[in-house]
C-alpha positions in Angstrom: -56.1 18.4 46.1 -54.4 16.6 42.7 -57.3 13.4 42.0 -54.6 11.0 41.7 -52.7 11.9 44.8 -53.4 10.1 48.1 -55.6 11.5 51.4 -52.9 14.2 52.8 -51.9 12.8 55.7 -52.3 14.4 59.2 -48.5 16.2 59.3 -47.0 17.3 62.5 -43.4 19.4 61.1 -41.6 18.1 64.3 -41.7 14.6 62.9 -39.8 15.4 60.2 -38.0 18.8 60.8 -34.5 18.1 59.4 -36.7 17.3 56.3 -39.1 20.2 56.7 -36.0 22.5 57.6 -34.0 21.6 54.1 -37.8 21.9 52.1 -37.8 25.8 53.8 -34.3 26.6 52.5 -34.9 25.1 49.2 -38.1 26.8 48.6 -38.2 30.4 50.4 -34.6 30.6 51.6 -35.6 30.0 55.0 -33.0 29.8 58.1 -34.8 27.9 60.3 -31.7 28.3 63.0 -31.5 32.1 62.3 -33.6 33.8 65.6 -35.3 36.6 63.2 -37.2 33.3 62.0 -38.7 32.7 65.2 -39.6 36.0 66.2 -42.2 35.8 63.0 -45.9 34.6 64.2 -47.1 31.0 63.5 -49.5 32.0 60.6 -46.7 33.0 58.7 -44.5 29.6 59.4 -47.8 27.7 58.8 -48.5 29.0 55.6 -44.8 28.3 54.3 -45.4 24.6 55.5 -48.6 23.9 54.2 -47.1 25.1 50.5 -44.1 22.6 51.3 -47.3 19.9 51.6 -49.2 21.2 49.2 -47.0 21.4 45.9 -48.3 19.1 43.1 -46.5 15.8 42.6 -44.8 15.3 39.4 -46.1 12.7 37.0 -43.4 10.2 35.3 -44.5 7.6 32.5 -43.0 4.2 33.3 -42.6 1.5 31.2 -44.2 -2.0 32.7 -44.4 -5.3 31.0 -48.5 -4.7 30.4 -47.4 -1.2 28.8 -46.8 2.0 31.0 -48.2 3.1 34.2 -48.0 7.1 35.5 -46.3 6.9 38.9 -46.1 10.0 41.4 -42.9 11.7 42.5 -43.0 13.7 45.4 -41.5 17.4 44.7 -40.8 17.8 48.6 -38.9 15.7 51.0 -41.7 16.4 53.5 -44.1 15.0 51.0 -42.2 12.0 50.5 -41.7 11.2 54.2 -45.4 11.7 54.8 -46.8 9.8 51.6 -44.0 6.8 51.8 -43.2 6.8 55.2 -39.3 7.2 54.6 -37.3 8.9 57.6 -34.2 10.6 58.0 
């Protein structure tokens, strides 16, 4: 896990599968509505999902009054949904 990132968060993909779906397309060119998808075991989905979770956060330098602070930006929509609690 990155040292500056937050505790993961427990993740359940049905809370966010529009989010999850799009992060699968962008990233392995998955159809989740295609039915070869689902004929493939849950190991296989599971692994894709935990590398949607597990990709490293960008690092941006911000300016502040005090100086500059590095802020995270999530590389997933998944991420960001489960780190900042945004829905969709």
């Amino acid at each position: 896990m990155w040292r500056d990132a937050p505790e993961r968060p427990r993740f359940d993909p049905f809370d966010h599968w529009s989010l999850l779906a799009a992060d699968l397309h962008e990233l392995f060119g998955i159809d989740t509505g295609d039915p070869v998808v689902w004929e493939r075991s849950w190991p296989w989905l599971r692994s894709r999902v935990d590398a949607v979770m597990s990709t490293p956060p960008n690092r941006i330098l911000v300016p502040t009054e005090g100086g500059y602070e590095i802020r995270l930006v999530w590389r997933t929509r998944t991420q960001h949904a489960c780190y900042e609690g945004v829905t969709r």
